[in-house]
C-alpha positions as CSV (number, residue, x, y, z in Angstrom):
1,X,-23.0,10.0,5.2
2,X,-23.7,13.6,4.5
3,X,-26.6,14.5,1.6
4,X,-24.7,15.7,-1.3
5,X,-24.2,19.4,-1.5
6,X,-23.9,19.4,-5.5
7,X,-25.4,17.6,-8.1
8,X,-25.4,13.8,-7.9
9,X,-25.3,13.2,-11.4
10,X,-22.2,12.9,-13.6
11,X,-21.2,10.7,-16.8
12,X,-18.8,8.0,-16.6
13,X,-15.5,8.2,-17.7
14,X,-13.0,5.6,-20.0
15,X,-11.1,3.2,-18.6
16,X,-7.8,1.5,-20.0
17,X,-9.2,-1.5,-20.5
18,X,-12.3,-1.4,-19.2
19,X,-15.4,-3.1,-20.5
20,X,-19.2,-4.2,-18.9
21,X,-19.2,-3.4,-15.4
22,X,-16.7,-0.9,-14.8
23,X,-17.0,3.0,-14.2
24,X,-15.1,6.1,-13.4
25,X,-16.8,9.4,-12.6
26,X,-15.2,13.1,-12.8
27,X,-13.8,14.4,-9.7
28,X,-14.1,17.7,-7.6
29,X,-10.9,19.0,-7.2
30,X,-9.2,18.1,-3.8
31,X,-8.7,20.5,-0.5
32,X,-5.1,21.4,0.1
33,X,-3.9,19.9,3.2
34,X,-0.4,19.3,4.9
35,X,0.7,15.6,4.6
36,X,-1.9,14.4,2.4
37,X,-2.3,11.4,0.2
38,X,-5.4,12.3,-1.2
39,X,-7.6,9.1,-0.1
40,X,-10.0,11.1,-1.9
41,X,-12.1,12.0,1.2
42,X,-11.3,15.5,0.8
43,X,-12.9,16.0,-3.0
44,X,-16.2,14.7,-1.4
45,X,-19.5,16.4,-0.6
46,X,-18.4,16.6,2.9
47,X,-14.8,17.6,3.3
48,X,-14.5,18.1,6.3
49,X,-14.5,14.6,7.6
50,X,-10.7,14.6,6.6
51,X,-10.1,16.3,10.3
52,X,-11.3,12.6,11.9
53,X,-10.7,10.2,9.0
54,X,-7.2,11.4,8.1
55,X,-3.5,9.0,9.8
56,X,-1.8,12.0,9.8
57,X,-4.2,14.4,11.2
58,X,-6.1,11.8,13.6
59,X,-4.4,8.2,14.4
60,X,-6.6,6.0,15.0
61,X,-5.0,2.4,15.4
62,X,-5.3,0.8,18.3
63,X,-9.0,1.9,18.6
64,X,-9.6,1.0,15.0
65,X,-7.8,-2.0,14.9
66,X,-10.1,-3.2,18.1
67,X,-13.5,-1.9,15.6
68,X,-12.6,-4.2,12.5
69,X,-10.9,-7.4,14.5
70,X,-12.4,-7.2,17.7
71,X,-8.7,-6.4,19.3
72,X,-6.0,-4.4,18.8
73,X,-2.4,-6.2,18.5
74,X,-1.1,-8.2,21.1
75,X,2.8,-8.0,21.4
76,X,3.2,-11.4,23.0
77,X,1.8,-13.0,20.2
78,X,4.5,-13.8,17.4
79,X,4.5,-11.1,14.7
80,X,1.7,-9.4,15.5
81,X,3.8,-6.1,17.5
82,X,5.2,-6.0,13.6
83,X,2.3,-7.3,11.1
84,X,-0.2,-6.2,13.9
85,X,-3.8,-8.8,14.2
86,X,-3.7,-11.4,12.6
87,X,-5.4,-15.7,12.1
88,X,-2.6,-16.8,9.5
89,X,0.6,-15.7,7.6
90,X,1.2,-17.7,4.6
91,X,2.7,-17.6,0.9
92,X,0.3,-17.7,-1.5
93,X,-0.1,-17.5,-5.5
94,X,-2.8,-18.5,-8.2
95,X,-2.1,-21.4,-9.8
96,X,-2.8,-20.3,-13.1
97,X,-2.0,-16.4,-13.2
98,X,-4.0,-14.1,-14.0
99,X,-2.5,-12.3,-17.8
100,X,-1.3,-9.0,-16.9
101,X,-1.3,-9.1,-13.1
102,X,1.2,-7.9,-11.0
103,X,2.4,-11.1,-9.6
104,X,-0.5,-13.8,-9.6
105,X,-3.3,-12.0,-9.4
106,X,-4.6,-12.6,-6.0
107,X,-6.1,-9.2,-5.5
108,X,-8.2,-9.0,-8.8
109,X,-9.4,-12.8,-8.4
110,X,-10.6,-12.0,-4.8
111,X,-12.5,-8.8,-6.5
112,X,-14.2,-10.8,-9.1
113,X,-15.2,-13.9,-6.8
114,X,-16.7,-11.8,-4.8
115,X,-18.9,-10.6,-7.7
116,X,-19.4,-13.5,-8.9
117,X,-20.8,-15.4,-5.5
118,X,-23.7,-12.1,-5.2
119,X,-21.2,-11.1,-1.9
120,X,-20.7,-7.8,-2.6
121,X,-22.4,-5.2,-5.1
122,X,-19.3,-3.6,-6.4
123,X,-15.8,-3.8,-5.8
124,X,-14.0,0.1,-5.4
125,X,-10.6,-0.3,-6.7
126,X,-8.2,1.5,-9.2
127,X,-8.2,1.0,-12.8
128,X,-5.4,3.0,-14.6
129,X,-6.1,5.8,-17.0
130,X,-7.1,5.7,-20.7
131,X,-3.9,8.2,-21.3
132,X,-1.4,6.9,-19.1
133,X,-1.3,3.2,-18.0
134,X,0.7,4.3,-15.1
135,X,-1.6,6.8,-13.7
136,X,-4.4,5.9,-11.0
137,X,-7.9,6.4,-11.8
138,X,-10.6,5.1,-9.2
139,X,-13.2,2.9,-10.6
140,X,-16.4,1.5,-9.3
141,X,-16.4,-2.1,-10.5
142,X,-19.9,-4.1,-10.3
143,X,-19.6,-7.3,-12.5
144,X,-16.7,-9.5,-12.5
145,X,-15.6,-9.0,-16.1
146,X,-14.7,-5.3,-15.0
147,X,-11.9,-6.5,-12.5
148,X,-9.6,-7.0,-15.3
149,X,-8.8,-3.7,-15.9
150,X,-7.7,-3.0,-12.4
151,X,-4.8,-5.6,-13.1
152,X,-1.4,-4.1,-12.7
153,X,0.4,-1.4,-10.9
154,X,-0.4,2.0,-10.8
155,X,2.1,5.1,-9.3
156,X,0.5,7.7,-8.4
157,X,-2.0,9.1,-5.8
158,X,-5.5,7.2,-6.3
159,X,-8.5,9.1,-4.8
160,X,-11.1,6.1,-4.1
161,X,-12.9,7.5,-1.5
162,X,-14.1,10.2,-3.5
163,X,-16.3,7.5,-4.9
164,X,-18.0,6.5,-1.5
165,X,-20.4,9.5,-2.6
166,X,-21.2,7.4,-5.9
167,X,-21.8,4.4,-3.4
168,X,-24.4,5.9,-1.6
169,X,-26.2,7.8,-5.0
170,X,-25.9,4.3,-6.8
171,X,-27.8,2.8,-3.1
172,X,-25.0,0.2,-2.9
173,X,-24.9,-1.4,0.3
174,X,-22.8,-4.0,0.1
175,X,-19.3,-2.6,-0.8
176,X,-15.4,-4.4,-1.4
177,X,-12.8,-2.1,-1.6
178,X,-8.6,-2.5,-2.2
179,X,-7.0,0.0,-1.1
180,X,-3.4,0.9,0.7
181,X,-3.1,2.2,4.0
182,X,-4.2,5.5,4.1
183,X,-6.8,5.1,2.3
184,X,-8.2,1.9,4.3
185,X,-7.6,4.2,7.9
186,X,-10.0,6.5,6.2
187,X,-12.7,4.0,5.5
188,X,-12.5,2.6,8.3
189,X,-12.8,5.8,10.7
190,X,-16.2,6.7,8.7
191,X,-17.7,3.3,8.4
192,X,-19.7,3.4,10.9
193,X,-21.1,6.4,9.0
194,X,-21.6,5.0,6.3
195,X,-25.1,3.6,4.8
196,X,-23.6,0.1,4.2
197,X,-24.9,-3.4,5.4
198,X,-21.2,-4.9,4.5
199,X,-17.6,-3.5,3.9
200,X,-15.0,-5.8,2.7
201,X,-11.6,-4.8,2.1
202,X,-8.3,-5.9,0.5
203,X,-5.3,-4.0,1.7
204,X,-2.0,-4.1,-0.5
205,X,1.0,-3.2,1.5
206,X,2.4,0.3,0.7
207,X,5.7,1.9,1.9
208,X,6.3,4.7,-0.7
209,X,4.2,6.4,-3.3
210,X,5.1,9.4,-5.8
211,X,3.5,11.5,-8.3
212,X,2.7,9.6,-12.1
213,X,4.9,12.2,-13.1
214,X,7.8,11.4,-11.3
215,X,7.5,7.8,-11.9
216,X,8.0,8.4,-15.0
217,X,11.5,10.8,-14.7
218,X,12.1,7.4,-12.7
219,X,11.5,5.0,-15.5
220,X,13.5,7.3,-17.5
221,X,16.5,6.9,-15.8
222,X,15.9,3.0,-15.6
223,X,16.4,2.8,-19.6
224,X,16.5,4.4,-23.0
225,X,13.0,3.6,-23.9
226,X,11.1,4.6,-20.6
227,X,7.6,4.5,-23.1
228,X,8.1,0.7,-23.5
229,X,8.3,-0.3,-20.0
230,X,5.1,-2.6,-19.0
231,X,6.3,-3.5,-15.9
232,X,8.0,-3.0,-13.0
233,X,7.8,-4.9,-9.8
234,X,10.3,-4.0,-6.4
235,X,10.9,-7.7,-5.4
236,X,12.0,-9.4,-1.8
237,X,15.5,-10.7,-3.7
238,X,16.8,-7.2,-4.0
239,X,15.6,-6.9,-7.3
240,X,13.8,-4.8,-9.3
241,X,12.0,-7.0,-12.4
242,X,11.4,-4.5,-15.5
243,X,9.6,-6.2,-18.5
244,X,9.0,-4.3,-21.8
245,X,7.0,-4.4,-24.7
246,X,9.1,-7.0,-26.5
247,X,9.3,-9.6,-24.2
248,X,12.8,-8.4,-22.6
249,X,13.0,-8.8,-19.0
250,X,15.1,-6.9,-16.8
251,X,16.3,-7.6,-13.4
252,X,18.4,-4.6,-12.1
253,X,20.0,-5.2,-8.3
254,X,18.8,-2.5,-5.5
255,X,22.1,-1.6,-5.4
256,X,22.3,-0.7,-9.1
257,X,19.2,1.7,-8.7
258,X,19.6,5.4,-9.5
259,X,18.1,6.8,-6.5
260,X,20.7,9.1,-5.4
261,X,20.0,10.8,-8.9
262,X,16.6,11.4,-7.7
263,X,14.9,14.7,-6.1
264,X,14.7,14.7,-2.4
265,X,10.9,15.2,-2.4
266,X,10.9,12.3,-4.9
267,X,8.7,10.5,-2.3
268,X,6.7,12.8,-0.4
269,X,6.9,13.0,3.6
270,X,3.3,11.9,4.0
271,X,5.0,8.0,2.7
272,X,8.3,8.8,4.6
273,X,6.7,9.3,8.0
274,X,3.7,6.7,7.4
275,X,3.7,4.1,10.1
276,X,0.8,1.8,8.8
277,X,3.3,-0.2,6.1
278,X,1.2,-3.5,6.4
279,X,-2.6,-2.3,6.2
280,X,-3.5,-3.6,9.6
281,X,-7.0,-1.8,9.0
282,X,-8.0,-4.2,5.8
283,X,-9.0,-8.1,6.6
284,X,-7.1,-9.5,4.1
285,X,-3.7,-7.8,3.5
286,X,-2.1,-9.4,-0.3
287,X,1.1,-8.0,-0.8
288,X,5.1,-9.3,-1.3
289,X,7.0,-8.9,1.4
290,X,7.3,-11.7,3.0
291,X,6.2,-13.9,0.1
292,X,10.4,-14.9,-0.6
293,X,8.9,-15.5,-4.1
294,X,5.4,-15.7,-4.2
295,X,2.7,-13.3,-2.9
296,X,2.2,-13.0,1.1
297,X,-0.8,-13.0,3.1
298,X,-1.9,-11.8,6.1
299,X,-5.4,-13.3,6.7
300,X,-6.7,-10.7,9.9
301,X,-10.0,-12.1,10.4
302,X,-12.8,-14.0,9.5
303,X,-13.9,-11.6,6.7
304,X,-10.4,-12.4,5.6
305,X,-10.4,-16.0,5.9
306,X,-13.9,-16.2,4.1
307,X,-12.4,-14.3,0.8
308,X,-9.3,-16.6,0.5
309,X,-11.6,-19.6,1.1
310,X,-13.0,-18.0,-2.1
311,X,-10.3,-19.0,-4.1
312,X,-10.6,-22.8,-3.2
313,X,-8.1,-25.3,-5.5
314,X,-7.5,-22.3,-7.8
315,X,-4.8,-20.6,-4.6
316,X,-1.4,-22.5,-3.3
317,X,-1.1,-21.8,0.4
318,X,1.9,-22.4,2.4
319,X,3.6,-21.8,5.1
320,X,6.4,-18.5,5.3
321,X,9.8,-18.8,5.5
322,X,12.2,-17.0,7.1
323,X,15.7,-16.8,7.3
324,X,18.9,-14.0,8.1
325,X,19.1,-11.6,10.4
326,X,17.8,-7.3,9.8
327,X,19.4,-5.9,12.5
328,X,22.0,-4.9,10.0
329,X,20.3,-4.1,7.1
330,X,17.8,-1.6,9.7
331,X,21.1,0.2,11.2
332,X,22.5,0.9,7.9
333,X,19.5,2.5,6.6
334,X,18.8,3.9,9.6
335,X,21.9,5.8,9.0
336,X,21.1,6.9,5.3
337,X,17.5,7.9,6.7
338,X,19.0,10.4,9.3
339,X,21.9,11.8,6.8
340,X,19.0,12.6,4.4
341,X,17.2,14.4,7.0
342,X,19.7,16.4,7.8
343,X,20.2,17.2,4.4
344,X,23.2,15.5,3.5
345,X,23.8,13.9,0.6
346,X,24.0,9.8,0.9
347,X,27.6,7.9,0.7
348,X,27.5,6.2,-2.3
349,X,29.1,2.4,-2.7
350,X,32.2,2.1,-4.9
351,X,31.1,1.3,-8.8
352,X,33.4,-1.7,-8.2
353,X,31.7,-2.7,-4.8
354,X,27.9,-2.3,-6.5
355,X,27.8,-5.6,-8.2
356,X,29.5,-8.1,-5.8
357,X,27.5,-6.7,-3.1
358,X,24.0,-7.0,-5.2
359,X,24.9,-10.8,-5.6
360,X,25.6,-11.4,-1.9
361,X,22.6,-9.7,-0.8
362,X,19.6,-12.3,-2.1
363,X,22.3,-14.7,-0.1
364,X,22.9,-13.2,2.9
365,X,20.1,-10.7,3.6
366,X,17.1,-11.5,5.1
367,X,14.4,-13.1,3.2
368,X,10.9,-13.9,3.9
369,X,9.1,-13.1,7.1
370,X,12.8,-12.0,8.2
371,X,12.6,-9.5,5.5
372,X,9.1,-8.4,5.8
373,X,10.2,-7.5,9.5
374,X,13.2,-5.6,8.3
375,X,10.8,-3.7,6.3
376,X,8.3,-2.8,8.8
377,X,11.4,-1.9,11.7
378,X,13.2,0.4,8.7
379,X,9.8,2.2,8.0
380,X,9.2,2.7,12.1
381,X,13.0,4.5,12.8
382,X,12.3,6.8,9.1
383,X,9.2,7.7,10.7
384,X,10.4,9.2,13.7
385,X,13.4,10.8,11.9
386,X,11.3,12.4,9.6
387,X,8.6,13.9,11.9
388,X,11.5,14.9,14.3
389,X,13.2,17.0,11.4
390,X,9.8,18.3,9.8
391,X,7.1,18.6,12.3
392,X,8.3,17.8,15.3
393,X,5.1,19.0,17.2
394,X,3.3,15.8,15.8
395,X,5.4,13.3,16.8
396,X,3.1,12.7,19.9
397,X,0.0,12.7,18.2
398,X,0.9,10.4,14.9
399,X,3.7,7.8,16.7
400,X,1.9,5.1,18.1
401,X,3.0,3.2,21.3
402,X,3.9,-0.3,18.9
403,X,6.7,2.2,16.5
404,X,7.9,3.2,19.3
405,X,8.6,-0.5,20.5
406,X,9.8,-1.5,17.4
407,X,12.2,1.6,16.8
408,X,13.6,0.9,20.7
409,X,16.1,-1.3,19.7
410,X,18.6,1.1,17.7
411,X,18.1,3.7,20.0
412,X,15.5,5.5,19.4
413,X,13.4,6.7,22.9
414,X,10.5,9.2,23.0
415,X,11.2,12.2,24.8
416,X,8.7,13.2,27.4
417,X,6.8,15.7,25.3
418,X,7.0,13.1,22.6
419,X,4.9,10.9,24.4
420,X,1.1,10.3,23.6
């Protein structure tokens, strides 16, 4: 890694929640770039790594994906043209949850094992802000105490990389890090430039992100007291579960959702034309998708496999379900996608219809694997769409070979200049 160009020294910051072991650090301001999540690579001493780190400047997949699991995805194994490499698929959840995690706590138990077995000297992750428990703050976490405060969701862009500079003044060298996609393709385009003896990383599963502040004009529109919300969690049953201060637990259908009432940058193209849904860079991806209740695992490797092996008694394991049928459900929304492109506005179910069909759809949609499939195949077709409307001329640089496969089947063919 590049020397730092600037001063190496800088105070810690407060954490909601945070105790013994945990640290944030102020932040240079970012470099403004088109279609950027700010993985935080761009507020470090060396910015200009962004230009080969970056998904959307410089895909890296199938050579990256070969790097961390010694291949890239093989289409004629089950799954894997979708979920991409992969040892095992399974359901999984703590058997006693962790108090204030966002399922079971999966994630934040892995972290703190890892402490707690000498594996790793500190865990990168995001802790949420002393001001805002929604808002993303990156922390540095290096006993296992400190994974607490990382518990929970956060909305909102999350900077950890700007942290790797921290790693390297701190002379840690053997690093953990949970991250979503974007952020993960980062790491792992500069690992090999990085002074560290072992990287392990947790990926959670990401499909659209939005400013703090405009999940909050979000939560507003969910209820009357937005500042009491505690939780909110987008489930596989076409729910989303709100719980609030009290104890009151919401669960409002997909269908009952006001997102028609929200801007049409709401989510930000970077997330609408992002093609790495699953985190195929991480070795252990924990997210929901195809969990059909519980939390869903994709164990990529033996790094992966060694951290839930972690877990021991404390982690249920079995196998996924699956069941219905997406080709539907991806044609439908395939069909909002483009309308929205083309700036139209979306047709809107009946008030009448809303209800009825919100019950049916936990029934007769697809659920588990089935679902996590749908998923991946909806975010492949709004890709394409989206760069085809807004940047075109990057279509044959940031569509790889295996979204084109998986977009095929409702039509949608590269052109010639489209093709890498």
């Amino acid at each position: 890694m590049a020397a730092p160009t600037q001063s190496p020294t800088r105070s810690p910051l407060p954490v909601l929640g945070g105790g013994q072991g945990v640290m944030a650090y102020p932040l240079a301001e970012p470099v403004h770039r088109d279609l950027c999540t700010d993985c935080g690579i761009s507020r470090t001493s060396d910015p200009h790594r962004c230009g080969t780190a970056c998904q959307f400047i410089r895909p890296r997949y199938a050579e990256l994906e070969a790097q961390v699991h010694g291949r890239s995805r093989d289409p004629n194994r089950p799954d894997e043209l979708h979920f991409g490499p992969f040892l095992r698929l399974a359901r999984a959840r703590l058997r006693s949850p962790l108090p204030g995690a966002q399922w079971t706590g999966i994630t934040t138990r892995i972290g703190e094992r890892l402490l707690e077995e000498g594996l790793v000297d500190a865990v990168l992750a995001t802790a949420a802000h002393p001001d805002d428990r929604w808002r993303p703050r990156p922390v540095l976490v290096t006993e296992a105490g400190g994974m607490k405060s990382c518990r929970g969701m956060k909305m909102g862009y999350s900077p950890i990389l700007a942290l790797l500079d921290e790693v390297e003044r701190q002379g840690i060298r053997r690093l953990a890090v949970v991250g979503i996609p974007c952020q993960v393709h980062a790491l792992r385009a500069l690992q090999e430039t990085l002074e560290l003896d072992e990287l392990r990383v947790v990926g959670t599963p990401c499909s659209d992100n939005t400013t703090t502040d405009n999940f909050h004009h979000f939560l507003a529109k969910l209820s009357d007291r937005p500042d009491e919300i505690t939780y909110l969690e987008f489930r596989a049953d076409y729910h989303v579960e709100v719980r609030f201060r009290d104890g009151e637990v919401r669960e409002i259908p997909f269908l009952q959702l006001p997102l028609s009432e929200l801007p049409q940058d709401f989510f930000p193209l970077t997330c609408r034309s992002c093609v790495d849904y699953v985190n195929v860079l991480s070795d252990l991806t924990v997210g929901y998708m195809g969990g059909d209740g519980d939390q869903w695992l994709i164990i990529r490797n033996e790094r992966g496999r060694e951290m839930v092996e972690l877990l021991g008694e404390e982690l249920a394991l079995e196998e996924p379900t699956s069941r219905g049928r997406r080709k539907g459900a991806v044609q439908s929304f395939m069909k909002a996608v483009q309308r929205s492109a083309d700036g139209l506005p979306l047709r809107k179910m009946p008030s009448w219809a809303r209800p009825i069909v919100g019950r049916l759809m936990p029934l007769l949609g697809p659920a588990g694997t089935e679902f996590a499939r749908t998923r991946v195949e909806m975010k492949a077709v709004e890709s394409i769409i989206q760069l085809r409307r807004h940047h075109p001329r990057r279509i044959k640089r940031m569509i790889p070979s295996h979204v084109w496969d998986l977009a095929s089947p409702y039509g949608l063919q590269p052109e010639p200049e489209e093709r890498s």
